[in-house]
Residue, then its C-alpha position, 0 to 999 in steps of 0.5 A: x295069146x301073143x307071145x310078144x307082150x308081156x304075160x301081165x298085159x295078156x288077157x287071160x293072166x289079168x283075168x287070173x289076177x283079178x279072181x285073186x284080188x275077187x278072193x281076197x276082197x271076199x276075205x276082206x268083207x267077210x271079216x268085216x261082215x260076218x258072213x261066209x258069203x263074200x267069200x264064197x262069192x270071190x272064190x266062185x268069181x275066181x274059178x271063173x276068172x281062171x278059164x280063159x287061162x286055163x283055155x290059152x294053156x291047153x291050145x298052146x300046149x296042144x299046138x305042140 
């Protein structure tokens, strides 16, 4: 991560954020649908989405 840009603009936070917007858009279509599965799909996406994170925090914090 370079710590020069902002944290919105690093990859691994805008992948976080998109597993967030994937869990409520499985929210949002499992009310219209019906179905649980939207939303068990948003939340697997999320899960996933939150690695490169979840990777960029334990290098930096190994680094020390």
């Amino acid at each position: 991560m370079n710590s020069a840009s902002p944290w919105h603009r690093q990859r691994p936070w805008r992948l976080y954020l998109l597993g967030h917007v994937m869990i409520v858009l499985g929210a949002a279509l499992m009310d219209a649908t019906g179905s649980m599965l939207p939303m068990a799909l948003g939340a697997s996406a999320a899960l996933m989405l939150q690695m490169p994170l979840i990777k960029a925090m334990a290098r930096r914090f190994l680094r020390r």
